[in-house]
C-alpha positions in Angstrom: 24.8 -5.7 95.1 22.9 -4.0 91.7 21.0 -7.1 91.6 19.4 -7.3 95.0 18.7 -3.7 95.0 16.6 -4.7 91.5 14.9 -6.9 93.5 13.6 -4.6 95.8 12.6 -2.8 93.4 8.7 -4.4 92.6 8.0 -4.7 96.3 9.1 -1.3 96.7 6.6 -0.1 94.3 3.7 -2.8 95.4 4.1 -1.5 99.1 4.3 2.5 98.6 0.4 1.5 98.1 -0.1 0.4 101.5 2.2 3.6 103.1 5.3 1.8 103.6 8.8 2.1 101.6 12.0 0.4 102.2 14.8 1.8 104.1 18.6 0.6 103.9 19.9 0.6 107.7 23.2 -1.4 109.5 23.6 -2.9 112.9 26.0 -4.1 114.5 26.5 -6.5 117.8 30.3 -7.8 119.4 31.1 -11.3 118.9 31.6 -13.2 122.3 33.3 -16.9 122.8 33.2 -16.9 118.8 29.0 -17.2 119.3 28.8 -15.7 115.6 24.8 -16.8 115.1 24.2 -14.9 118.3 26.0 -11.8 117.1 24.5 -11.9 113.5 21.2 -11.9 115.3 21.9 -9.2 118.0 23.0 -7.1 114.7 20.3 -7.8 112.9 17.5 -6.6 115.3 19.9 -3.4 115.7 19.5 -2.6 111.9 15.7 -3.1 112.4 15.6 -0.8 115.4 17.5 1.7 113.7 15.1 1.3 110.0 12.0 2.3 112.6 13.9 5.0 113.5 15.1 6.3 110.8 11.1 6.3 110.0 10.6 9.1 112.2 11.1 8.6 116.4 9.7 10.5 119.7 12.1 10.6 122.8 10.6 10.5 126.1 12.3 10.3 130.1 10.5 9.4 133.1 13.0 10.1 136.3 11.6 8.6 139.6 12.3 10.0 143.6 12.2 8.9 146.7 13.6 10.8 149.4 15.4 13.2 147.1 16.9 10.1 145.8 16.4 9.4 142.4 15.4 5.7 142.2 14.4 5.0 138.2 15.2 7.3 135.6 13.9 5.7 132.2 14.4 7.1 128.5 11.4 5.2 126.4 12.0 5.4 122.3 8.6 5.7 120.1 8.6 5.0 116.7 6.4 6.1 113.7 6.3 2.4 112.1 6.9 -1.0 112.4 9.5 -3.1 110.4 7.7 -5.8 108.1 9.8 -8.0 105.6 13.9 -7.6 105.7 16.0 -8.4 103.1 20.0 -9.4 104.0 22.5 -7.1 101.6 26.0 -7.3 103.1 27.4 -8.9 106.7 30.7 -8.6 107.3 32.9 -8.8 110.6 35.8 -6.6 112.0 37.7 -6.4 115.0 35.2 -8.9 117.3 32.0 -6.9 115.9 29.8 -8.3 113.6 28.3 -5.9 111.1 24.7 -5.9 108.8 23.1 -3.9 106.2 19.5 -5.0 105.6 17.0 -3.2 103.5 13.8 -3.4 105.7 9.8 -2.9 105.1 8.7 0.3 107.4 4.8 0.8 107.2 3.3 4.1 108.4 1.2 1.9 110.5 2.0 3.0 114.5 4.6 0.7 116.7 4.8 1.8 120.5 8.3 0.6 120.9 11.9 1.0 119.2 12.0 -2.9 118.9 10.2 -4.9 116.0 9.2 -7.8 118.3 7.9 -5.5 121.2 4.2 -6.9 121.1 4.9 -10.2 120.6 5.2 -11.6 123.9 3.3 -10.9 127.0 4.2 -8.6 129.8 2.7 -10.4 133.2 1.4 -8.0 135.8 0.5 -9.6 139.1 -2.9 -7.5 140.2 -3.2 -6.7 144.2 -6.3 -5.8 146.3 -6.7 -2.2 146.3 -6.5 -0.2 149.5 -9.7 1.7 150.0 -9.2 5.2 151.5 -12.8 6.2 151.3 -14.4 3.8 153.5 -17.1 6.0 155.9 -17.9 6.6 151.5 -18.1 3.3 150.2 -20.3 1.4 152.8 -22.9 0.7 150.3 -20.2 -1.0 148.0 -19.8 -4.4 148.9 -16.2 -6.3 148.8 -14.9 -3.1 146.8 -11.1 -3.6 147.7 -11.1 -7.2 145.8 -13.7 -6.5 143.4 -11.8 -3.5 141.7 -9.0 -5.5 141.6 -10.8 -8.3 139.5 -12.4 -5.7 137.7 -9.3 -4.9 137.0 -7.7 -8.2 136.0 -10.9 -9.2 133.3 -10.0 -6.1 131.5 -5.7 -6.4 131.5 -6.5 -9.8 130.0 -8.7 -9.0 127.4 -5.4 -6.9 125.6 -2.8 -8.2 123.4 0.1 -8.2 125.0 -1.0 -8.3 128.4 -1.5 -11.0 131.2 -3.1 -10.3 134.5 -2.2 -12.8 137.4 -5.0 -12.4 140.5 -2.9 -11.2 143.7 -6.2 -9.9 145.1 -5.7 -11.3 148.7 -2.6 -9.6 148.9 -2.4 -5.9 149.2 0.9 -3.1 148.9 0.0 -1.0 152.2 3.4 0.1 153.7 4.5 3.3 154.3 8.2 2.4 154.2 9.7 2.2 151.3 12.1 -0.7 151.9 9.5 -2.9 153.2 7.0 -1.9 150.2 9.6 -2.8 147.6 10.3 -6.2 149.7 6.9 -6.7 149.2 6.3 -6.2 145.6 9.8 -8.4 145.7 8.2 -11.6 147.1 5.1 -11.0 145.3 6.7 -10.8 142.1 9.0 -14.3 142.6 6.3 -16.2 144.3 3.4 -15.8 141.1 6.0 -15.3 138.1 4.9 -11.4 137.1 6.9 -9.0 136.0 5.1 -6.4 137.3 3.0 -6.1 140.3 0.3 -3.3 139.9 -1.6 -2.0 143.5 -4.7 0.1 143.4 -6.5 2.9 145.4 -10.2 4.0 146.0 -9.1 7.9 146.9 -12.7 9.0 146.7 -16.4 7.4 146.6 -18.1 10.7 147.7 -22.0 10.9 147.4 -23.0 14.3 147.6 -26.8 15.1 149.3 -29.6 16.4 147.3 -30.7 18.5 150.2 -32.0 17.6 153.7 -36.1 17.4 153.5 -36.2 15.6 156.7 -36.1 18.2 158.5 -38.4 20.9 157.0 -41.8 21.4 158.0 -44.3 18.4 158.6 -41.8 16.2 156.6 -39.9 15.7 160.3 -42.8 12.5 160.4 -41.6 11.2 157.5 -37.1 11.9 158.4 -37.0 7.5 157.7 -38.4 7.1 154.3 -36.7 10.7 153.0 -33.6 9.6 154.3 -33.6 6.3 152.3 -35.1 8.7 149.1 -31.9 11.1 149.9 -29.7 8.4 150.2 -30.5 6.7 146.5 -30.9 10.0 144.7 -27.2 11.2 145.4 -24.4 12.2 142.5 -21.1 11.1 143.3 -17.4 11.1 142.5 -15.0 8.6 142.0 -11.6 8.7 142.0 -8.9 5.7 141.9 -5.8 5.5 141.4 -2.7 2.7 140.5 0.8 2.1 140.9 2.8 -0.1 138.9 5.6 -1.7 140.4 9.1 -3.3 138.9 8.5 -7.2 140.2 12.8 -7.2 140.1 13.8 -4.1 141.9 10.5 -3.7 143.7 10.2 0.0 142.7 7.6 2.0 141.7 7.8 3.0 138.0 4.7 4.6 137.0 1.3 6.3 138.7 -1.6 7.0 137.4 -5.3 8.7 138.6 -9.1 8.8 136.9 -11.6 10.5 138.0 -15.4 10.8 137.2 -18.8 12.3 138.6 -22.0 10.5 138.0 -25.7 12.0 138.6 -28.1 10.4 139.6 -29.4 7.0 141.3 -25.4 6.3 142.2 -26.6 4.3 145.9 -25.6 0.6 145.1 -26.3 -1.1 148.4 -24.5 -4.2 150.2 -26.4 -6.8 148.6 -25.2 -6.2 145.4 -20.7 -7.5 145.1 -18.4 -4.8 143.3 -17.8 -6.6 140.0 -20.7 -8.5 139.5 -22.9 -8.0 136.4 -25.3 -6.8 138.7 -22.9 -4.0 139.8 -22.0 -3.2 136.3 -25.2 -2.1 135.5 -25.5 0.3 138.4 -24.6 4.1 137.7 -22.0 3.6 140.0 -20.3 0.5 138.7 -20.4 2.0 135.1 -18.5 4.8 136.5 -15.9 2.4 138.0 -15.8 0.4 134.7 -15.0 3.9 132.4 -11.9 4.3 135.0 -10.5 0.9 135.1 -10.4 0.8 131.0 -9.2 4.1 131.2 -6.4 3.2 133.4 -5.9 -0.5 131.2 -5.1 2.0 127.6 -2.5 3.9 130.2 -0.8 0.7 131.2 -1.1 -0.7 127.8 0.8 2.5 126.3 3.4 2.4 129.0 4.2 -1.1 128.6 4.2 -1.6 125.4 7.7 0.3 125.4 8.9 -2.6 127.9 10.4 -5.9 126.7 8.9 -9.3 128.5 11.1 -10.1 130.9 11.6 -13.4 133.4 14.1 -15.2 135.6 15.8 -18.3 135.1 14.7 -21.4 136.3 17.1 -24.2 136.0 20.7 -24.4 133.7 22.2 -27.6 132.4 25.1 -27.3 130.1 23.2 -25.2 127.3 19.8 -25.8 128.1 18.1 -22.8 130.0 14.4 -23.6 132.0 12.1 -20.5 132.1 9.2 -20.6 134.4 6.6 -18.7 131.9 5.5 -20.3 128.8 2.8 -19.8 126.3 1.0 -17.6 129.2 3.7 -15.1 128.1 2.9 -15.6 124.3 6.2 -17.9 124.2 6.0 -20.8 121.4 8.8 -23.0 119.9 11.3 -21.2 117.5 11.2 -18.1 119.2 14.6 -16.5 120.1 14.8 -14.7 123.5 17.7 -12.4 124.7 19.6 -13.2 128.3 21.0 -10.4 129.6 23.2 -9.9 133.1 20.8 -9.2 136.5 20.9 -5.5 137.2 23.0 -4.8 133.8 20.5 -5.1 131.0 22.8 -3.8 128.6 25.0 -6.7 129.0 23.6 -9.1 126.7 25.2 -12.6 127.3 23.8 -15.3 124.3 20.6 -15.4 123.0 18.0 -18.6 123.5 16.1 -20.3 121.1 13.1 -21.5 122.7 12.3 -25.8 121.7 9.9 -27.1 124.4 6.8 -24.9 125.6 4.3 -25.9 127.8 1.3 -23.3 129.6 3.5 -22.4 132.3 7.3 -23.7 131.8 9.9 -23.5 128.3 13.0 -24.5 128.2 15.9 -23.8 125.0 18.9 -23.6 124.0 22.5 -21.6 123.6 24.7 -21.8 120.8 27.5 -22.6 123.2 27.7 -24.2 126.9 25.7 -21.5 129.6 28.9 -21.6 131.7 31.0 -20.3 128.8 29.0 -17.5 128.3 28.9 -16.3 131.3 25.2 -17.1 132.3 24.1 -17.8 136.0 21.0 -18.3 137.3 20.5 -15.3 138.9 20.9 -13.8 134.7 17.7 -12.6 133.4 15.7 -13.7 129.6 14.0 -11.4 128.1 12.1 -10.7 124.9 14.5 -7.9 123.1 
């Protein structure tokens, strides 16, 4: 043991440097159908988990209602670091649990997420059209339902970690909740996303500079002020988003932007929400602030979720997934499968050998059907 502490010891010095140190943690995991790779694994990431927490940690709940029901009620971990190199001191196993101290790298640099390998993969959200509840507002915005939705779906794919699939001629508009979370349901199984996210327009208002037409001998000239009046008009936007569980079908976070612009905000019909021509309008700036505003939101909130995906196919102890390297997958990565509705339940882990743009496939340690796994289980990232 003296001599792999001594061997820390020049990294240890080389990295205080660059704000990080080394902390000694343990994790532990059960051993299941004598699967001892997967349990030195699954205690491995737990010492990890805990050396990022050890590093300092912020505790936060989200609980969710619906009809005085609660329907989610999350607890989201946020670390102070991220875990770099690890070095193996002691595994040992007792009584069916395998057991690991590992000395691990923990940099000062910020991870959103109690797990090491939280940003590794991407989380898919399926974008859908948004409702527009300020239409006698928006007439001078052409297409504006679909066009903030790919507005939308440029920007979610431009960050790491994230991958927008267009749902834009689809759109989340029931009132009951059943049928809504059917909805995000079949939406979620028929384009692979984990997420569905729907949108609103709540306000386009353009406010009059004052009526001119009528005063005086300007009542000849009511046509061309009106068009003046009509171009010269601030205006408020407001929009707002709701992200949806593609599994359950519920509704696990909301969020709302608002801005007012001054000025020439009149963008006329001619002209499609989204275009570069838009962009460049006072309005469609204003629309572009909101949407990147609402893309860091989504970005923070999910980067504290694991990728998760169903199962495609099973033979013997090769498991099909139906997302590949459009979820950041590649060959050699090892993916968790956990029990549908019991995440907690971890059942073997996968390591991934064939990856294509939209399809992997790997393999368990030890036969599916011995483990327990069925195709209704669920693979996910951590």
């Amino acid at each position: 043991m003296k001599k792999k502490l001594i061997a820390l010891l020049p990294p240890l010095l080389f990295c205080g440097s660059a704000s990080a140190l080394f902390l000694t943690s343990e994790g532990n995991a059960p051993i299941r159908h004598n699967d001892t790779s997967t349990a030195r694994y699954l205690a491995t990431l737990d010492a990890m988990n805990q050396a990022s927490l050890e590093n300092g940690a912020q505790v936060t709940s989200d609980t969710i209602m619906n009809n005085l029901e609660v329907r989610s009620d999350t607890v989201r971990i946020r670390t102070q670091g991220k875990v770099g190199q690890v070095h193996m001191l002691q595994e040992w196993q007792d009584n069916g649990i395998y057991y690991v101290r590992i000395s691990a790298e923990v940099s000062d640099n910020p991870l959103n997420c109690g797990s090491p390998t939280a940003l590794v993969h991407n989380k898919r959200i399926g974008v859908t059209q948004f409702i527009n509840q300020a239409s006698s507002e928006s007439s001078d915005l052409r297409d504006v339902e679909q066009g903030l939705a790919r507005m939308l779906i440029q920007q979610l794919n431009q960050t790491p970690a994230l991958h927008a699939i267009n749902l834009s001629e689809y759109a989340i508009n029931s009132d009951d909740f059943n049928d809504r979370q059917e909805q995000v349901r079949q939406l979620a199984k028929q384009s692979g996303a984990q997420f569905i996210l729907s949108g609103t327009l709540a306000q386009s208002t353009r406010e009059s500079i004052g009526d001119l037409a009528e005063s005086g001998l300007m009542k000849g000239f009511s046509s061309l002020i009106g068009m003046v009046q009509e171009k010269a008009q601030n205006r408020h936007l407001e929009i707002q988003t709701t992200l949806y569980d593609g599994e359950s079908g519920e509704a696990i976070d909301n969020s709302s932007e608002g801005i007012s612009l001054m000025g020439e905000t009149y963008v006329g019909r001619n002209t499609r929400v989204g275009s570069h021509a838009f962009l460049s309008t006072e309005t469609g700036a204003g629309f572009h602030k909101l949407i990147s505003a609402q893309v860091r939101d989504l970005a923070e909130h999910l980067s504290c979720q694991p990728m998760t995906t169903t199962i495609r196919s099973i033979q013997g102890n090769v498991i099909t997934l139906p997302v590949g390297r459009n979820a950041g997958i590649h060959s050699g990565d090892r993916l968790i499968i956990v029990e549908q509705g019991n995440p907690l339940n971890i059942l073997g882990t996968l390591q991934m050998t064939q990856v294509s743009g939209t399809q992997s496939a790997g393999m368990t340690d030890i036969d599916a059907k011995t483990l327990g796994i069925n195709i209704t289980d669920l693979v996910r990232s951590w």
